[in-house]
C-alpha positions as CSV (number, residue, x, y, z in Angstrom):
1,X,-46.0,87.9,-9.6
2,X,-43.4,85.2,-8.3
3,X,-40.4,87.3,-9.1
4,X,-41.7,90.8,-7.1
5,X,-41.7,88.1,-3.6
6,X,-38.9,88.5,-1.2
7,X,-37.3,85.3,0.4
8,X,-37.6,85.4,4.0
9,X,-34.9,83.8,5.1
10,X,-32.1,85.0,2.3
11,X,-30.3,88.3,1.3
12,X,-32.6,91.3,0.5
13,X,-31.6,91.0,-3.6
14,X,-33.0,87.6,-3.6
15,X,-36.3,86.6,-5.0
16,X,-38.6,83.7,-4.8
17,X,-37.9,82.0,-7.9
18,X,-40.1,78.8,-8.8
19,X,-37.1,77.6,-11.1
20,X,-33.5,78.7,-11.9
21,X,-32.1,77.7,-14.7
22,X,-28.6,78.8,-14.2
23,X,-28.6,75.5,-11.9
24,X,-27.9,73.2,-14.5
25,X,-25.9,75.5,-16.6
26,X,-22.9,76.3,-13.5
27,X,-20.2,74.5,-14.6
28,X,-19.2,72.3,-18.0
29,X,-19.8,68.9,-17.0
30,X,-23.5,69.7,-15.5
31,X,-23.9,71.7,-19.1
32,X,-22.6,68.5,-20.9
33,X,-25.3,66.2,-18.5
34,X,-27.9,67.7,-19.8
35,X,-26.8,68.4,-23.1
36,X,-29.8,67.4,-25.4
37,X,-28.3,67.7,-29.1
38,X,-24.9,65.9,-30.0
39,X,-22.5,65.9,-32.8
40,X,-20.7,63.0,-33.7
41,X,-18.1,62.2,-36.5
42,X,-20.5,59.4,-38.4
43,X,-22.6,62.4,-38.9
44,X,-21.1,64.3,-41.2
45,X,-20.4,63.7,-44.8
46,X,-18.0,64.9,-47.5
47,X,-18.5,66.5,-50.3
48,X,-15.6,65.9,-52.9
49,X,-15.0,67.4,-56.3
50,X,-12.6,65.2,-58.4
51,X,-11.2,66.8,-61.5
52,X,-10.8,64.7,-64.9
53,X,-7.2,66.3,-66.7
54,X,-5.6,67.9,-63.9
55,X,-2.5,66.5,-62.4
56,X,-2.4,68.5,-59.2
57,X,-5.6,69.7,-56.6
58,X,-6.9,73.0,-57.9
59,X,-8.1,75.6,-55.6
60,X,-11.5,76.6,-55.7
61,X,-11.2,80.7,-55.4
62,X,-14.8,80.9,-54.1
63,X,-14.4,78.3,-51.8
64,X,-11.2,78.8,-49.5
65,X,-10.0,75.3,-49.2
66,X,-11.5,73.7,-50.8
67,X,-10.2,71.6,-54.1
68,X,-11.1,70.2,-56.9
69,X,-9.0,67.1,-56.7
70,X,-7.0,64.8,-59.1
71,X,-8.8,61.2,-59.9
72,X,-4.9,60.1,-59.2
73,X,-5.3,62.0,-55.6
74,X,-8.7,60.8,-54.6
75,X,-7.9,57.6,-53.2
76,X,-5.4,59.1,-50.9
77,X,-8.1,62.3,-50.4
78,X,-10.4,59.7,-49.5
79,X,-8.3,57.8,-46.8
80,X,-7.6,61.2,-45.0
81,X,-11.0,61.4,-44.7
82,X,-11.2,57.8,-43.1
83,X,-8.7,58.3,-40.4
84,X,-10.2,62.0,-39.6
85,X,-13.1,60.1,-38.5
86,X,-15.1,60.8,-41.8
87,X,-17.5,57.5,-42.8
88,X,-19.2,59.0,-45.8
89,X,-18.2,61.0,-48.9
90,X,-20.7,62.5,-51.7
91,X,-18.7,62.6,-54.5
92,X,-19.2,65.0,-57.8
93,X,-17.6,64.7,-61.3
94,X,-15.8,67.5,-62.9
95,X,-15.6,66.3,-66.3
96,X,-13.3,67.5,-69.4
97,X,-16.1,66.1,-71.8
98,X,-19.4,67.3,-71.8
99,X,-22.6,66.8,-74.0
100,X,-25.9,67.5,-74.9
101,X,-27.2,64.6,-72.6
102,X,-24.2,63.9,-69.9
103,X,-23.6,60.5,-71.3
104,X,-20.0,60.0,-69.8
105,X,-22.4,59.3,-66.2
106,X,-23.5,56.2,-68.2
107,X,-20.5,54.7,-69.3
108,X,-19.1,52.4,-67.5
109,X,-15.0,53.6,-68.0
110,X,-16.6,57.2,-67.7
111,X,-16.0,59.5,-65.0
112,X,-18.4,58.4,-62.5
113,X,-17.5,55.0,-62.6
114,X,-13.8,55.5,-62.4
115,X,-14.3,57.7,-59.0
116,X,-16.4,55.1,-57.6
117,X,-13.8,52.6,-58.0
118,X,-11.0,54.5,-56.7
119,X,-12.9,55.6,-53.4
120,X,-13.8,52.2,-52.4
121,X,-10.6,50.8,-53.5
122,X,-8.7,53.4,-51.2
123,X,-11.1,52.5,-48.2
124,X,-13.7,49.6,-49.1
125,X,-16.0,49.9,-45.7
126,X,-16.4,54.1,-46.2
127,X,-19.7,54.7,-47.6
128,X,-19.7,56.3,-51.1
129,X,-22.2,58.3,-52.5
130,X,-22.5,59.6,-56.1
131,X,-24.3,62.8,-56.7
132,X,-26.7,61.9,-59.1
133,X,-27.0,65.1,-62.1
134,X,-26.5,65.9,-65.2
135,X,-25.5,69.9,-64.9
136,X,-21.9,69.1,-64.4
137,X,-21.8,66.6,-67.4
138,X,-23.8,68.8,-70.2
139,X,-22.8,71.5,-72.5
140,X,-25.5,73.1,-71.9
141,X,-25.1,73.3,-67.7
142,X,-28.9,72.0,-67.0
143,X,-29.9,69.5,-64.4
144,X,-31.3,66.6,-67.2
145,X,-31.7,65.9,-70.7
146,X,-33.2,69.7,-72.9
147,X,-35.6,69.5,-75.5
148,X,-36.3,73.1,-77.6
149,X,-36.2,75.4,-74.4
150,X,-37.5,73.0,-71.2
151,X,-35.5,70.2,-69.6
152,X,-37.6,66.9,-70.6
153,X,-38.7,65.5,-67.1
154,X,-39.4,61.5,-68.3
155,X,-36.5,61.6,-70.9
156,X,-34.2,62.3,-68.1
157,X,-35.6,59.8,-65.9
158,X,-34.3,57.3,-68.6
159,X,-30.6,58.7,-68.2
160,X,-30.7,58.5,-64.8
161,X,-31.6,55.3,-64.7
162,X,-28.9,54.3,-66.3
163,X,-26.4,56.6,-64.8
164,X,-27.4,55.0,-61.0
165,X,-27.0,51.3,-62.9
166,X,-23.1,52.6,-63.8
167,X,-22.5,54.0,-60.2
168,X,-23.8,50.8,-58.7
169,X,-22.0,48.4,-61.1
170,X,-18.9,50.6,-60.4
171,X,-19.3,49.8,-56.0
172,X,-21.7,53.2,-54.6
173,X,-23.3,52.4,-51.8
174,X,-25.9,54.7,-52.5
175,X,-26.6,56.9,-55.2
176,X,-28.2,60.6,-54.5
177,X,-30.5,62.2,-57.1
178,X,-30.7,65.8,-57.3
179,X,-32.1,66.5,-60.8
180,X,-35.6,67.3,-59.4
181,X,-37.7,65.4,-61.7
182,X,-40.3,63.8,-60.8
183,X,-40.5,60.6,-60.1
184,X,-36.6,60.2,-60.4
185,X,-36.7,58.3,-57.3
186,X,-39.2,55.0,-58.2
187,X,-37.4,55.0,-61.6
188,X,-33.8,54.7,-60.4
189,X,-35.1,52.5,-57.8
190,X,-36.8,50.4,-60.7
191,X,-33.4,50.2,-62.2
192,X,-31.2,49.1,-59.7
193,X,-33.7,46.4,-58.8
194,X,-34.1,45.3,-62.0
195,X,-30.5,44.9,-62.8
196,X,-29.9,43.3,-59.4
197,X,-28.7,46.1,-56.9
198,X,-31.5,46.1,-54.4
199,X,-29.0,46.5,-51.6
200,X,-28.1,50.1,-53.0
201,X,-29.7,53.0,-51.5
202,X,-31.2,56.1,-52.6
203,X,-30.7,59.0,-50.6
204,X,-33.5,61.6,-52.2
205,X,-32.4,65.5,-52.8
206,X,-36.3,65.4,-51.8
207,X,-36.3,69.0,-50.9
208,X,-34.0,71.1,-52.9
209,X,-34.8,74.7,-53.3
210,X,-33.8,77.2,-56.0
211,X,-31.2,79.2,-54.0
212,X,-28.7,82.0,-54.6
213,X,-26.4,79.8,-52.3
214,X,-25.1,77.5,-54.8
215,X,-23.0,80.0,-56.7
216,X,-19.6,78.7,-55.4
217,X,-20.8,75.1,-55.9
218,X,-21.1,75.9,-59.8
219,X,-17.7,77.5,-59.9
220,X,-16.5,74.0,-58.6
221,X,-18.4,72.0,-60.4
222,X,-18.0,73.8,-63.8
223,X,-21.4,74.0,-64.3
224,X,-23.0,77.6,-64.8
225,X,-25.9,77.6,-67.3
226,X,-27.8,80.9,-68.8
227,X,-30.9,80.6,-67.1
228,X,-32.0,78.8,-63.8
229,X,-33.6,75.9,-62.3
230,X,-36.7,77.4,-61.4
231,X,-38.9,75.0,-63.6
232,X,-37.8,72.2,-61.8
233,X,-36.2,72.9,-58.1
234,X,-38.6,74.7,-55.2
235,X,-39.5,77.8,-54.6
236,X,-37.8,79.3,-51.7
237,X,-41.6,80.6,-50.8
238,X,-43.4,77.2,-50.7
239,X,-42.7,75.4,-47.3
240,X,-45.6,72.5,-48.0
241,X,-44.7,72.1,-51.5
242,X,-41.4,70.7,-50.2
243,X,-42.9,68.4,-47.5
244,X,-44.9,67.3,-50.3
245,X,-42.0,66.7,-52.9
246,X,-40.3,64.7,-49.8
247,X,-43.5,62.6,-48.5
248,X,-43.9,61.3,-52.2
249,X,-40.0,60.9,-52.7
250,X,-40.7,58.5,-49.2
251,X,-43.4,56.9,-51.3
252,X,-40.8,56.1,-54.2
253,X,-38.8,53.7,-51.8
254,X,-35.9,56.7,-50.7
255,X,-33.7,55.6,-48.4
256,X,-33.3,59.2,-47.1
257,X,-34.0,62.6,-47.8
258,X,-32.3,65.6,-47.9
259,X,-33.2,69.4,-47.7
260,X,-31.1,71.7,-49.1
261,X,-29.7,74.6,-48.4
262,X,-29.3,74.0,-44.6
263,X,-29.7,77.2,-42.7
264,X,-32.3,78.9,-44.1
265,X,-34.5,75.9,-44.4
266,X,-34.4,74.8,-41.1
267,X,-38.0,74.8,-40.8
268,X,-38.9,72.7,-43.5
269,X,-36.4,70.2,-42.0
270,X,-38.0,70.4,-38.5
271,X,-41.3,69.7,-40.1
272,X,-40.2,67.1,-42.3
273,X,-39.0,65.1,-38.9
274,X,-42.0,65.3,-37.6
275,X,-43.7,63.7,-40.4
276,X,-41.4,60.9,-41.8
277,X,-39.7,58.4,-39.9
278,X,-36.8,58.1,-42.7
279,X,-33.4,59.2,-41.8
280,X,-32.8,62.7,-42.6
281,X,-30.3,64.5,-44.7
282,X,-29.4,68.3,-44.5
283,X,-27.1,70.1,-47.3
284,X,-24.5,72.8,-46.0
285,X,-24.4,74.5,-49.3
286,X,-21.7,76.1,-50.6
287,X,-22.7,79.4,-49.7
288,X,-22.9,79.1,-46.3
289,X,-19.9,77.3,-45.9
290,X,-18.3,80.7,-47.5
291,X,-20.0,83.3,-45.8
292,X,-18.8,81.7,-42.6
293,X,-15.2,81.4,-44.0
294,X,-15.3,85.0,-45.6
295,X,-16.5,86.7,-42.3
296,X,-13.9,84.9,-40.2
297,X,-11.4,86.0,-42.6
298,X,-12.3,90.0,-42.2
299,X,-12.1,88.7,-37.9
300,X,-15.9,89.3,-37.6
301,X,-16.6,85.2,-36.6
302,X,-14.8,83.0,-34.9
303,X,-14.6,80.6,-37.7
304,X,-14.5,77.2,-35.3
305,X,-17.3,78.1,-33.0
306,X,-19.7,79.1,-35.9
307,X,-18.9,76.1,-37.5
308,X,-20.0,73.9,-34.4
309,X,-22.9,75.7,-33.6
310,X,-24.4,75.9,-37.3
311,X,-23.4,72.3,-37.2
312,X,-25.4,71.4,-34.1
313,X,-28.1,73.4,-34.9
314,X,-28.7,71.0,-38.2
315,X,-29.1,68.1,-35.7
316,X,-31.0,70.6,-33.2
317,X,-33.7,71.0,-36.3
318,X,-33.7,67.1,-36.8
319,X,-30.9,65.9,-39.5
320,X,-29.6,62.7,-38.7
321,X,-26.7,63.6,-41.5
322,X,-24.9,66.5,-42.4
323,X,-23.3,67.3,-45.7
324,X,-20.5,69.9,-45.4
325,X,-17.7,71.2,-46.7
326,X,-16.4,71.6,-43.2
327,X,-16.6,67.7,-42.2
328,X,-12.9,67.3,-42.2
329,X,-12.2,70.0,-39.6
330,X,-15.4,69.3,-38.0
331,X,-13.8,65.7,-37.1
332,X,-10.7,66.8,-36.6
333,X,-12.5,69.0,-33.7
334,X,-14.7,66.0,-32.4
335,X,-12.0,64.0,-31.9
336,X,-10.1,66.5,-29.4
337,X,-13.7,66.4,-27.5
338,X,-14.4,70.0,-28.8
339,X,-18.1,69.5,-29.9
């Protein structure tokens, strides 16, 4: 073999090597040359909880700074973001009113509408997103409209229809589904044409598994249920089913699509580049972003460098956007040329 040949001409620990590596790896700026994978601040969004009845940010105790924040705060929440370097934000009501159906996300001087507003008063060119649901908004803590013991798949597709018709009217750019029914897509895309927002996009939860990461996310969003999703989000198991659920969400009209979690799905999002041509979306759940922040808090990460490199790795697998709690820091960190 190549490596048991001694150079002739060298020092007797040398071997004839067809190709070393190290070469383009000796020093930081040849590492950065050939750097294939790069981070930038316009890929990263921001997820923001904004509280209805509180008059000061509220810490969320199972995710370490993170907030729900006041409606009165979120304008200014939202121009921090801006000058950070932030360009989009995913926002998610925290209502005081709930319902059997959610029907405050239809109501245009509800919750969802009155967000909308204040983010793209506070900074008209960042791009808002709502967070398309109903668990948040219901009594009950389930993702659409219940009927006896099931969540009604076509009755729900009827409230969000309505509920992406408010978030348009009220100035999203694009609205973001993550019910799971089917066909939620083609009918919210149905509605906003019909009602004249064809420029709003959709950008599809299209492959959104039922995982144990979420449990801080539900603690922020008040929206624990008895029960699960099971009937209606993917099984952690089935890799083609969620190709499938994203190829036909592609088929809808989606703008995007999104798989979610992030880290333990990274093959699903490899494979799903490699067959649409959409840009994608990856979800940095809620329990990732704390395992990272508990383990750097007992000193066993280095909380920065995890963050970057589970970070780059979503672009590494294919995402062309990243969802994450940590998009704030993560500018602040891109901007010093730390990436």
């Amino acid at each position: 073999m190549f490596w048991n040949k001694r150079l002739s001409k060298s020092t007797d620990d040398a071997f004839e090597l067809p190709y070393r590596f190290r070469r383009v790896r000796k020093s930081a700026a040849m590492r950065d040359m050939v750097r294939e994978t790069h981070l930038r601040p316009e890929h990263l969004v921001l997820p923001i909880f904004v509280g209805e009845g509180i008059d000061e940010p509220v810490e969320i105790e199972s995710l370490p700074g993170v907030y729900r924040t006041p409606e009165k705060q979120l304008g200014g929440v939202v121009r921090n973001a801006w000058d950070e370097g932030v360009r989009s934000v995913l926002l998610f009501g925290v209502p005081s009113k709930k319902d059997a159906e959610g029907s405050d996300t239809w109501d245009e001087k509800g919750l969802m509408a009155r967000m909308v507003r204040a983010a793209k008063e506070a900074v008209p060119e960042m791009v808002v997103i709502t967070d398309n649901c109903f668990c948040s908004y219901t009594e009950h803590g389930h993702c659409g409209v219940v009927v006896g013991d099931h969540v009604d798949n076509d009755l729900t597709l009827q409230t969000l229809q309505k509920q992406a018709v408010i978030a348009a009217e009220a100035g999203a750019d694009m609205v973001a589904p993550s019910a799971m029914m089917d066909g939620q897509v083609a009918a919210m895309r149905e509605a906003l044409d019909m009602t004249g927002f064809t420029d709003v996009g959709i950008l599809s939860y299209a492959s959104k598994f039922a995982s144990n990461l979420y449990g801080p996310f539900r603690a922020a969003a008040d929206c624990g249920l008895k029960g699960d999703r099971k009937s209606y989000q993917i099984d952690p198991a089935n890799r083609r089913q969620a190709l499938l659920e994203a190829l036909a969400d592609e088929e809808e009209a989606a703008d995007m699509l999104m798989v979610k979690p992030g880290i333990m799905y990274l093959d699903v999002l490899s494979e799903l580049r490699q067959q649409t041509q959409l840009p994608l979306a990856v979800y940095q759940v809620s329990g990732e972003y704390a395992m990272i922040k508990a383990a750097a808090e007992k000193g066993i990460l280095d909380e920065d460098a995890v963050m970057m490199e589970s970070l780059i790795s979503f672009r590494r697998a294919g995402a062309d956007l990243i969802i994450t709690y940590f998009a704030e820091k993560a500018c602040a960190l891109l901007n010093e040329g730390k990436e």
